[in-house]
TORLO-419377 format. One line per 2 residues: number of its first residue (from 1); their letters; for each residue x, y, z of N, C-alpha, C, CB. Coordinates in Angstrom, 3 decimals, padded with zeros to 6 digits. Glycine has a CB too. Example, Ala and Ser with C-alpha at 12.3 -4.5 7.8 and 13.67 -1.06 7.14 Angstrom:
REM residues 2
1	as	013.190 -005.690 007.800 012.300 -004.500 007.800 013.200 -003.300 007.800 011.308 -004.473 009.046 | 012.850 -002.250 007.080 013.670 -001.060 007.140 012.900 000.030 007.870 014.084 -000.598 005.725
***
This chain:
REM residues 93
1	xx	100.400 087.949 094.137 101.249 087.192 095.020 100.966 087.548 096.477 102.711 087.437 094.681 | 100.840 089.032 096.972 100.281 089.204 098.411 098.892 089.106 098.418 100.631 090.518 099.053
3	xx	097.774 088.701 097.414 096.518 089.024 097.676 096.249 090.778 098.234 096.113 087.892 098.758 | 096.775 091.425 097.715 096.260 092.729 098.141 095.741 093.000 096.774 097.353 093.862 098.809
5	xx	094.974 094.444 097.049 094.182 094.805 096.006 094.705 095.956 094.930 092.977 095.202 096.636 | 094.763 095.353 093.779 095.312 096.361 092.721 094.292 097.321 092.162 095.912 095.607 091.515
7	xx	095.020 098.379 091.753 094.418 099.508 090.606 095.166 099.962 089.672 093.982 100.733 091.110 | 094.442 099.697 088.532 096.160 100.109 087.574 095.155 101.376 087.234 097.054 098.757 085.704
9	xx	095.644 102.583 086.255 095.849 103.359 085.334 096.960 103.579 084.713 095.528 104.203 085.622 | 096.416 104.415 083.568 097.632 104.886 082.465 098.776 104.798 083.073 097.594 106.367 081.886
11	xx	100.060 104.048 082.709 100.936 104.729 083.539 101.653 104.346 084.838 100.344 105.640 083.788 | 100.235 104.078 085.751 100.492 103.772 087.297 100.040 102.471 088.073 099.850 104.824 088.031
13	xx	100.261 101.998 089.080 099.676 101.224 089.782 100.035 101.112 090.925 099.618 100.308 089.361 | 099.081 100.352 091.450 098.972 100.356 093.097 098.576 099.345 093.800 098.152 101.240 093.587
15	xx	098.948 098.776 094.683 098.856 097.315 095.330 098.603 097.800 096.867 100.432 096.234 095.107 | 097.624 097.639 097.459 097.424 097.942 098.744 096.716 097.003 099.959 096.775 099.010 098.581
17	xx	097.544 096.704 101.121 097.179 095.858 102.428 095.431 096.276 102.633 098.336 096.439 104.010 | 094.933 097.266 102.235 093.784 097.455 102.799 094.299 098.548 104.223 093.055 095.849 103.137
19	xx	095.294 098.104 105.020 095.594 099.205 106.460 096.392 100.176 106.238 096.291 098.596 107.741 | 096.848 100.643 105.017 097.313 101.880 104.852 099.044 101.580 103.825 097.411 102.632 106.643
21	xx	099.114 099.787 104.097 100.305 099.920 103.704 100.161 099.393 101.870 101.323 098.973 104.827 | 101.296 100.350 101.423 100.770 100.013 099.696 101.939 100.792 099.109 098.939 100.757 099.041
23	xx	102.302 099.496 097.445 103.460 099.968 096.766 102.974 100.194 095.729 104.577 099.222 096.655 | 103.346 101.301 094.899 103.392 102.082 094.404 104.041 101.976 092.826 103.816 102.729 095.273
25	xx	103.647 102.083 091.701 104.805 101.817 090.144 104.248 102.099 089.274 105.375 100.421 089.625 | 105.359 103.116 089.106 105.039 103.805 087.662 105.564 103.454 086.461 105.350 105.052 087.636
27	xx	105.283 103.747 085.361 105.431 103.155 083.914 106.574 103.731 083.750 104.355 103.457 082.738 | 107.542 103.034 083.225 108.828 103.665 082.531 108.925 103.262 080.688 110.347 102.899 083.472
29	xx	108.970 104.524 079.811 108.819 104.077 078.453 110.628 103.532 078.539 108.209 105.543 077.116 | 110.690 102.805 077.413 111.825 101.871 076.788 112.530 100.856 078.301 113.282 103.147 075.902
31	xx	111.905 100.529 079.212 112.244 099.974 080.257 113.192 099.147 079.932 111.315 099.465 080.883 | 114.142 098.885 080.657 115.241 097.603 080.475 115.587 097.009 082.009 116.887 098.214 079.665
33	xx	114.990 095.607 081.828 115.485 094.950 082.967 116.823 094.742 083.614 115.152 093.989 082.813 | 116.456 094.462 084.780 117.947 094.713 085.335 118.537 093.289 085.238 118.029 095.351 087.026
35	xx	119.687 093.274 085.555 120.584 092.069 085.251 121.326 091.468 086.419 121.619 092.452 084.239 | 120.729 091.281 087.263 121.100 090.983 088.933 121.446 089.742 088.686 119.872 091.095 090.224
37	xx	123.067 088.901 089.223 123.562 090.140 089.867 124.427 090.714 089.685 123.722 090.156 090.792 | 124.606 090.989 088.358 125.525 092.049 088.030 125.221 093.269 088.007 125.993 091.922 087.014
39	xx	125.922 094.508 087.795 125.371 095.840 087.818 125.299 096.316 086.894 125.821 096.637 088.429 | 125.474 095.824 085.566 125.443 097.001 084.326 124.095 097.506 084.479 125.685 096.420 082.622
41	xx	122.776 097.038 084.584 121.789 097.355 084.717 121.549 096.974 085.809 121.126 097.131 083.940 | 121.446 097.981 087.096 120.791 097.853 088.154 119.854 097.402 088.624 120.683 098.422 088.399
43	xx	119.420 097.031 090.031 117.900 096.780 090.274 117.728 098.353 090.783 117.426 095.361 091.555 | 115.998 098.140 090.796 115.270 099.799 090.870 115.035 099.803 091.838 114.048 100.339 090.162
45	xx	114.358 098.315 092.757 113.593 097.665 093.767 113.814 095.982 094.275 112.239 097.848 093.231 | 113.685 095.912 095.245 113.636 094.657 096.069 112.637 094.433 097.357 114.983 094.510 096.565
47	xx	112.203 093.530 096.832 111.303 093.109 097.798 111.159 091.875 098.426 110.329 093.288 097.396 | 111.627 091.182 099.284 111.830 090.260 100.356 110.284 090.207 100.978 113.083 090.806 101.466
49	xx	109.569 088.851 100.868 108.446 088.226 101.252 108.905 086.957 101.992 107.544 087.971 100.072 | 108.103 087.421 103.166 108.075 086.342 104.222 107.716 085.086 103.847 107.246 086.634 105.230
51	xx	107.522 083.995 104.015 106.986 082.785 103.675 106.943 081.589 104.626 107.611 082.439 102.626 | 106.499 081.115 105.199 106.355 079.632 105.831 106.714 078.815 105.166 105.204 079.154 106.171
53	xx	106.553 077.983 103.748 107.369 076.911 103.847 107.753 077.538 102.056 106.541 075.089 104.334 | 109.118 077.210 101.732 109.661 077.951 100.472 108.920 077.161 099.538 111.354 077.959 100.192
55	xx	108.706 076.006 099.565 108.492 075.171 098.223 106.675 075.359 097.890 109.045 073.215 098.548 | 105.782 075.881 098.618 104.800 076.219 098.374 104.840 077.665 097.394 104.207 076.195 099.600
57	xx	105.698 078.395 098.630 105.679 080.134 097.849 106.072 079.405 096.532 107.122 081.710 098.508 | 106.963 079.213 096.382 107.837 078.790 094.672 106.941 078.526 093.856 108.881 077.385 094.498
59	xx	106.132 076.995 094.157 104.859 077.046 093.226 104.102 078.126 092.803 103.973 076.393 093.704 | 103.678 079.040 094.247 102.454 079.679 093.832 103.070 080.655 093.076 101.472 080.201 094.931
61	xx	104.270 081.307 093.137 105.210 082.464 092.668 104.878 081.966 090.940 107.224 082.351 093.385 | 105.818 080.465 090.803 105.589 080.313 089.280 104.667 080.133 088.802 106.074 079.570 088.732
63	xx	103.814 079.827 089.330 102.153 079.818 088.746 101.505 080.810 088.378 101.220 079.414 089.578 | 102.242 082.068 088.848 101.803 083.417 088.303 102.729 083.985 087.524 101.485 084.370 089.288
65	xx	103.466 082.895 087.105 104.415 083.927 086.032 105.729 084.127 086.129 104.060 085.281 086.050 | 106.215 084.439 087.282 107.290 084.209 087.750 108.737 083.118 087.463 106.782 084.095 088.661
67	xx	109.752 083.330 087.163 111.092 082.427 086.860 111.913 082.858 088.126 111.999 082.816 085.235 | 112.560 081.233 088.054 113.395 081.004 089.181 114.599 081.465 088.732 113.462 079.616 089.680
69	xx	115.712 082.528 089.348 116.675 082.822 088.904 117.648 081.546 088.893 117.027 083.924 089.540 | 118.663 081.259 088.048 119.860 080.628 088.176 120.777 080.731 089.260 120.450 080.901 087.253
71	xx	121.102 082.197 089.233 121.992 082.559 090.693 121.161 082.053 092.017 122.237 084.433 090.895 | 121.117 081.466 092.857 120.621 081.236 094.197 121.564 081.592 095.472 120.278 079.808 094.245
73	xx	122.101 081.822 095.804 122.970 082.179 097.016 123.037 082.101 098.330 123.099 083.041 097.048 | 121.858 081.605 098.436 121.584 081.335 099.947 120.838 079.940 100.272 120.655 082.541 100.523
75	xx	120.241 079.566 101.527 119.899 078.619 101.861 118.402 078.851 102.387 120.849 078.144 102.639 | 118.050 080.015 102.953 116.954 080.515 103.770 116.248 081.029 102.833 117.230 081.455 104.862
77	xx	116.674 081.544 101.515 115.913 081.849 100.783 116.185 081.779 099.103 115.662 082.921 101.293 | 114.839 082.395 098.630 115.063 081.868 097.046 115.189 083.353 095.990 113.428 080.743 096.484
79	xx	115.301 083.181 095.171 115.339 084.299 094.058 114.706 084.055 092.714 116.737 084.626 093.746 | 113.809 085.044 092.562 113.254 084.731 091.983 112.844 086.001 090.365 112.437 084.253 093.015
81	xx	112.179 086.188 089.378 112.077 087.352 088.671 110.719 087.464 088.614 112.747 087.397 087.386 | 110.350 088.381 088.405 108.699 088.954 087.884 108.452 088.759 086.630 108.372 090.516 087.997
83	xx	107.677 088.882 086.005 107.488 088.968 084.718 108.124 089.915 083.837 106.370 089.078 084.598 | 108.417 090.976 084.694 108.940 092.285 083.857 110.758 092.166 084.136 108.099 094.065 084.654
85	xx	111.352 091.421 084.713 112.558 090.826 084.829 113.127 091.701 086.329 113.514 091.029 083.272 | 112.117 092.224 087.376 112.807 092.910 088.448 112.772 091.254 089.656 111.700 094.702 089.056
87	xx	113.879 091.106 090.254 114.170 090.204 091.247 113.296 090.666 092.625 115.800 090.180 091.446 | 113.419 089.245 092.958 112.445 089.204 094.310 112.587 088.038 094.776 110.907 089.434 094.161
89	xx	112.607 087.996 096.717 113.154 086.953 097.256 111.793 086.552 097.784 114.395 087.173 098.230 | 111.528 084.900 098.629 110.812 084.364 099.039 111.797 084.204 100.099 110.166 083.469 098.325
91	xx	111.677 084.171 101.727 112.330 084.136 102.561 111.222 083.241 103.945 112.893 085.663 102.649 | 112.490 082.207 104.365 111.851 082.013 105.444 112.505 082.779 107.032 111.795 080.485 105.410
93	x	111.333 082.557 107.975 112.363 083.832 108.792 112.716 083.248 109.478 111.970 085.115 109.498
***
């Protein structure tokens, strides 16, 4: 989704700008997604991506996998899940 460059191993992975900036995730055994937005199961992480026009990001988001949450709450931006069920916004600024 950012075009940065991944490395997985056992375990780990890594997504990096190339200039130093890069996130970081490690494997959790029996993982359970979170349930945003309620709290019985928390989120771990959030990540808010800039975007120019929402209805492009959206495509390209679901084209990789990605589901549009039900809850929406705002107007400026969207909500969205990963494959592994952690939330993530598309935002215009």
């Amino acid at each position: 989704m950012l075009d940065w460059k991944s490395e997985v191993s056992p375990g780990w992975a890594e997504i990096s700008a190339g200039d130093g900036q890069c996130i970081c995730f490690q494997q959790v055994a029996d993982y359970t997604p979170p349930g945003w937005p309620g709290q019985r199961v928390p989120q771990q992480m959030h990540l808010d991506v800039i975007v120019d026009d929402l209805d492009a990001a959206e495509a390209a988001v679901l084209a990789l996998g990605a589901t549009r949450h039900e809850h929406q709450p705002g107007t400026t931006f969207r909500v969205f899940l990963d494959p592994a069920g952690h939330p993530f916004c598309l935002c215009v600024d």
